[in-house]
N, C-alpha and C positions, 0 to 999 in steps of 0.2 A: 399245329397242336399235337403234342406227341401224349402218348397213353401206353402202360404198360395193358395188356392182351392178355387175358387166360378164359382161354375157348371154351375147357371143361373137356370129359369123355363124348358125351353126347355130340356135339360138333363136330367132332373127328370119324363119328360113324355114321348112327339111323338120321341126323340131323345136321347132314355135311350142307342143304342146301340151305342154314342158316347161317353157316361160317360163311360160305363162298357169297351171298346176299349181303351179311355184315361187313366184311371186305371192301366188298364192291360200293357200297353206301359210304363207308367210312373214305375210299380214296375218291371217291366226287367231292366230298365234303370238305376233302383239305385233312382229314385225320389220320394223326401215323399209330400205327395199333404195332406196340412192339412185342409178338408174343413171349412169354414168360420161358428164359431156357428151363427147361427140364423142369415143369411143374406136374404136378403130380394130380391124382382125383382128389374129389372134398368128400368124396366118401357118401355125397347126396344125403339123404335121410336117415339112412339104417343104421350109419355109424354111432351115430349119439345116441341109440337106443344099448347100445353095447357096451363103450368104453368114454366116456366123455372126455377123457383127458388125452389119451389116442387120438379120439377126433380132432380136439380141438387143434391137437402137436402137428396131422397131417396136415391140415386147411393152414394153419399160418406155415408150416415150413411152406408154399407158395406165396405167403406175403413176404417172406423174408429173402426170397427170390428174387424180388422185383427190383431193379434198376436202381440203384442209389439216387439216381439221376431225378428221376420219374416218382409223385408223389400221388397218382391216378394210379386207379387201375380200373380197365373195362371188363364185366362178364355179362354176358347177354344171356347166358342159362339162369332162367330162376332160380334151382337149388345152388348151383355155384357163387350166385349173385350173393343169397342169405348165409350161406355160410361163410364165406368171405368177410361180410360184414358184420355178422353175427360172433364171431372169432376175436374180430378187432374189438368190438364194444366187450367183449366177455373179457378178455384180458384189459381193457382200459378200467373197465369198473371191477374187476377181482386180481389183487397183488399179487394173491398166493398162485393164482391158476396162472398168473404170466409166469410168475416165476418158474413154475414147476415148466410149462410149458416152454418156456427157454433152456431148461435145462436138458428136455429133450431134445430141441433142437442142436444144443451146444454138442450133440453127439455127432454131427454131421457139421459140423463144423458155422453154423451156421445162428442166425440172433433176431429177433421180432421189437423194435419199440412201438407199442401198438400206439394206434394214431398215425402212425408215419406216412400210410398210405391210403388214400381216402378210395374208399369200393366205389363204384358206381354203374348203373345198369344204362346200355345205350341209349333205352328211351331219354331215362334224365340228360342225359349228356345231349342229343340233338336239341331235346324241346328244351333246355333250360340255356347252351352255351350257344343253338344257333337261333331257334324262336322262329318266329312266322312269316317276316319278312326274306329269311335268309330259304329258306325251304319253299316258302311261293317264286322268288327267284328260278329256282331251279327244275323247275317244274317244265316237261317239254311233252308229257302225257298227260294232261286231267284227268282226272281219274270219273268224273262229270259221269252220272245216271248208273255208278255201282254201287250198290248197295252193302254196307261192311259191318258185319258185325264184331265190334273191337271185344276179345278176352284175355283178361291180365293173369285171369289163373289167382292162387290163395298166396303165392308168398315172395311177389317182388311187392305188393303194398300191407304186407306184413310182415311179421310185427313190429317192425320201427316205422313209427311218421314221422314223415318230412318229403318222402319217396313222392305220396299223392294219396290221396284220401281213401282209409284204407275199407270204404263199404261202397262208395261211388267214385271212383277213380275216373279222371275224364285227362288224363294228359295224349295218352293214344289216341281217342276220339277227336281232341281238339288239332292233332296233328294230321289225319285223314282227313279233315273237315277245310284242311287249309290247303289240303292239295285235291280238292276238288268232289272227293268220295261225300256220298247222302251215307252219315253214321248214322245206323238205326239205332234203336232203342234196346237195350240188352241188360234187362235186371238182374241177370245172375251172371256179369261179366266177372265180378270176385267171386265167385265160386269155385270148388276143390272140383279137379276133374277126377278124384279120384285116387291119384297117383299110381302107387301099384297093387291097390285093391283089386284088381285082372288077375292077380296069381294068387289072391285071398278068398273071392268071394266074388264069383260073378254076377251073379243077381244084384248085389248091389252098385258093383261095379257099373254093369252096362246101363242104372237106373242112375246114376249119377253121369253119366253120360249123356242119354236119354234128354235128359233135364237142358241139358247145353244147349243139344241141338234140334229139339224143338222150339226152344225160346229161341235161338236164332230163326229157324224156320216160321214160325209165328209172326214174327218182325220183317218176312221177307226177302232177308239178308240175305246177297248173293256169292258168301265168301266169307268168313270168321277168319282173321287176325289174329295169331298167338306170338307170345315173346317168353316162352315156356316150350323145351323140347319134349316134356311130359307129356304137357296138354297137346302138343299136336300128334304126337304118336296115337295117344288114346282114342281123341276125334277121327285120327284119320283112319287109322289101324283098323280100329274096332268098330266104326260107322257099321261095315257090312254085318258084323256079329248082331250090334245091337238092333239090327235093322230084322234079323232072322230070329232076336229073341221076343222083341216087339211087334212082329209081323210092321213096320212102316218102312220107308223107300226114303229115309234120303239120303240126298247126294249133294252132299254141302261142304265144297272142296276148303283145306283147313290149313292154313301155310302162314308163315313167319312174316311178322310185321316188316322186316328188311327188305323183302321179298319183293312186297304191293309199294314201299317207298321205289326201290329201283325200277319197278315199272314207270311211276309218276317221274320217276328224273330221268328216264329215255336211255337203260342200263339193258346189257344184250340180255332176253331174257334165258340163255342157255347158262350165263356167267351166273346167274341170279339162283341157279338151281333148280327151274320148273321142271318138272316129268318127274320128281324123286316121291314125291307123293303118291299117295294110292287113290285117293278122289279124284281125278285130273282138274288142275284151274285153269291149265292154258283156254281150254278151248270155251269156258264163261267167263274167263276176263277180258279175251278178241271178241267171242260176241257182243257184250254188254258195252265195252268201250267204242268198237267199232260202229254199234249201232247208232248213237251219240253223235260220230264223226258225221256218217252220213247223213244223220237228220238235220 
């Protein structure tokens, strides 16, 4: 199965070990991820506070990018994800804004028929095109007595459904569950980690934070899950911060959902990207799994 690929900025730098993790899962899986020649950023959030129709002209000049060939396209960054998809449905449902928006494109020589290319975030793509059988297949780690707390973050199950239910999302959960991990309980798995309220307002910041990872810590959870390069920055980044503005200690390593799957499929964990994180997980996910084996 082949897919057009746009990584985003994020993957290319502080979130390189979600690229090399997503790679690595996509070629076990049989999936050809062909990245997008010379695609550009979506500009993340800030842009559509500024110029809407600039925004919109940059995120589609990379759908118009994509492969004649090739009617997917994969982004595993949240903001990248939404706006990709949010771009298409904006110009499907407003003529005037394709228009204008082709016509910036038409400066670069280039053309968007929106619809052409259907977005899709990796999770949907595993759980919906391989599903349960295909992913317990391949399984050569159980992941048996870790505890996981899955987070979706506010905007891969926003604001379009169809993704997964966008106040209780259980597609993550149900996919850890089927390779072996005990999914804890996590009521604010949809919740905003904030984004870049750290360079607005720290107090609130590190209380929106705070929030996360006590409720993971409350449940037990040996590891929180993210498929949001946002969210694991802030969790992981700023653990130490919030932990010196709260006076509390923890240490709740915080790494990409592609990550904990290539563990479960018996992937090098150096290919996978472990050590780029600031919490270390290597060394409580050999504890926890190992302790398992032995017993």
């Amino acid at each position: 199965m082949k897919y057009a690929y746009y990584p985003g900025c994020s993957l290319e730098c502080n979130s390189a070990a979600y690229d090399h993790s997503v790679r690595a899962v996509a070629d076990l899986l049989g999936i050809e991820l062909r990245e997008i020649d010379d695609w550009n950023c979506c500009g993340a959030t800030e842009y559509f506070t500024q110029d809407e129709l600039a925004a919109c002209a940059v995120i589609a000049r990379n759908l118009a990018l994509v492969d004649p060939q090739l009617d997917q396209v994969v982004a595993p960054c949240a903001a990248c994800y939404l706006n990709l998809r949010k771009v298409d449905h904006l110009m499907q449902e407003n003529p005037e804004l394709e228009s204008k928006v082709n016509q910036c494109l038409a400066a670069g020589k280039l053309h968007y028929d929106p619809g052409r290319v259907r977005v899709r975030h990796l999770l949907d793509l595993i759980y919906s095109d391989f599903g349960e059988a295909t992913l317990r297949d391949k399984v050569v780690q159980p992941l048996t007595g870790l505890r996981v707390a899955c987070y979706y973050g506010c905007q891969i199950v926003r604001p379009f459904h169809g993704t997964d239910n966008p106040e209780q999302p259980t597609k993550l959960d149900e996919v850890f569950s089927w390779l072996g991990a005990e999914v804890v309980d996590f009521p604010v798995k949809a919740h905003c980690c904030g984004g870049h309220m750290t360079q607005i307002s720290e107090p609130q910041a590190f209380e929106m934070i705070r929030r996360l990872l006590a409720n993971a810590e409350e449940y037990k959870a040996d590891v929180i899950v993210t498929m949001c390069p946002m969210c694991q920055l802030n969790l992981d980044a700023y653990q130490a911060r919030v932990n010196g503005f709260f006076h509390t200690d923890y240490k709740i390593p915080i790494i990409f959902f592609t990550q904990l799957l290539g563990v479960a499929f018996g992937l090098d964990w150096k290919k996978l990207g472990f050590g780029k994180e600031i919490v270390p997980a290597e060394p409580v996910l050999r504890r926890k799994l190992t302790a398992v084996a032995a017993a």
